[in-house]
Every structure is written in C-alpha cells, then in structure tokens.
C-alpha positions in Angstrom: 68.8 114.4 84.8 71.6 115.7 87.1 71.3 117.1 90.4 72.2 120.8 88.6 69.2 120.0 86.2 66.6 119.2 89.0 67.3 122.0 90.9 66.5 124.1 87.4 63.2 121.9 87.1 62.5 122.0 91.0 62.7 125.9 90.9 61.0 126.1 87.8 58.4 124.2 88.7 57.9 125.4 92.7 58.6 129.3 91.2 60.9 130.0 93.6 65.3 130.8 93.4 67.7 128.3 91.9 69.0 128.9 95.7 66.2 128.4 98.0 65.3 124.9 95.6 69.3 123.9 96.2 69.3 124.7 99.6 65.5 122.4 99.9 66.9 119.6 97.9 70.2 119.4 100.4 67.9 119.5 103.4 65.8 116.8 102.2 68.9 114.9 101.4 70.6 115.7 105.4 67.1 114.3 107.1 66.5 111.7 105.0 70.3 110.2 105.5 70.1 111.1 109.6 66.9 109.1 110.0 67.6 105.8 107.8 71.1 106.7 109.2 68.8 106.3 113.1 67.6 103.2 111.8 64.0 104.8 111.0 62.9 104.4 107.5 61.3 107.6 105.4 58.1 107.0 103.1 57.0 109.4 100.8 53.5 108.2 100.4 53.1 107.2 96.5 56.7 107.7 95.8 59.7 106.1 97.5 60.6 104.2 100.8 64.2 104.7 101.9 65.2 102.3 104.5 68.1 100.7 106.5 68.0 96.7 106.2 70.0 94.3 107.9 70.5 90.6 106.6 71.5 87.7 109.0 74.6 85.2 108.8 73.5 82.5 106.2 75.5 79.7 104.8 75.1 79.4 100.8 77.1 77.2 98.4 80.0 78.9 95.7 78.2 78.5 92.3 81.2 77.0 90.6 82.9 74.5 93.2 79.6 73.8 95.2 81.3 74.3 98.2 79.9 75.4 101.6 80.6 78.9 102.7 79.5 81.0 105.4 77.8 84.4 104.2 78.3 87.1 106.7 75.8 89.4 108.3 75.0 92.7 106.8 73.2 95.8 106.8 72.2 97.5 103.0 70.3 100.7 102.1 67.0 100.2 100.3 65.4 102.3 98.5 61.8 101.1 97.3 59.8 102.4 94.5 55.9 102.7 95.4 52.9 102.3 93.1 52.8 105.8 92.9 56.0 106.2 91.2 55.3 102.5 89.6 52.4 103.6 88.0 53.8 106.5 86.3 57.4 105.1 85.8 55.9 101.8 84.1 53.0 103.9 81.7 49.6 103.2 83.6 49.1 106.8 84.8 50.1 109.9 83.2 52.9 112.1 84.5 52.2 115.4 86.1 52.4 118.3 83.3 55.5 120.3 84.2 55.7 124.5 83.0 57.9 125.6 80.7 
C-alpha cells in the first residue's frame, strides 16, 4: 500500500475528505519526526514505538582479516512493532473489518 492508497483507506474508513485524511496523515508524520527529532520517543499503545537511539564507540573485529577496528559512535531511528500490531501482523488476532 502506498501513501496515495492509505489516504483512500484512511478516508474511507474515518468517512471524512481525501483532504482532511492527507492533511491528518502529514501532521501525524511533522509531530512524530519533531519529537523523536527532540530526542522523545512516540508510542502508540498496541501499535508502534518510534524512537531516537544512540550506540556507543565499540571495538569489533573485520569478519574476513580478523583484524581489530574501532566502530564509531552513532545515533539510528527505531521503529518497534508492539504486540498489538505483532499479534495481528503474525495471525493470533484477527484484523479489524474495514468498509467497503
């Protein structure tokens, strides 16, 4: 599904404008990338944790000499499913009923 095709489902589904369901989705998107952007994570209780995470300077070993390097520090994006969305992603709970 593509962002044009969720925003067809999300109206559909919420019965409102293609518009109004665009301009939700984008806001959703702006707060949720200014505060893991602010270093505050966003859960959605049952469906997704979006989070800022930062690694520290390690040493590891190159797989094919064996060699010593150094592994510099990081920070990634992290974006964890929860057992709400595990459960119905993975077949133990049945998805929501969407209309037609």
């Amino acid at each position: 599904m593509n962002r044009r095709e969720l925003i067809d489902a999300v109206a559909n589904e919420a019965e409102v404008d293609k518009k109004t369901a665009d301009a939700v989705l984008r806001a959703f998107q702006d707060v949720v990338f200014a505060t893991v952007a602010a270093d505050d994570p966003v859960t959605i209780s049952g469906f997704v944790k979006f989070a800022k995470v930062k690694t520290n300077a390690r040493m590891g070993r190159n797989p094919a000499t064996g060699e010593a390097i150094k592994i510099p520090a990081r920070t990634k994006a992290r974006i964890t499913p929860l057992k709400g969305f595990k459960d119905v992603a993975l077949g133990t709970v049945k998805p929501p009923k969407l209309k037609k």
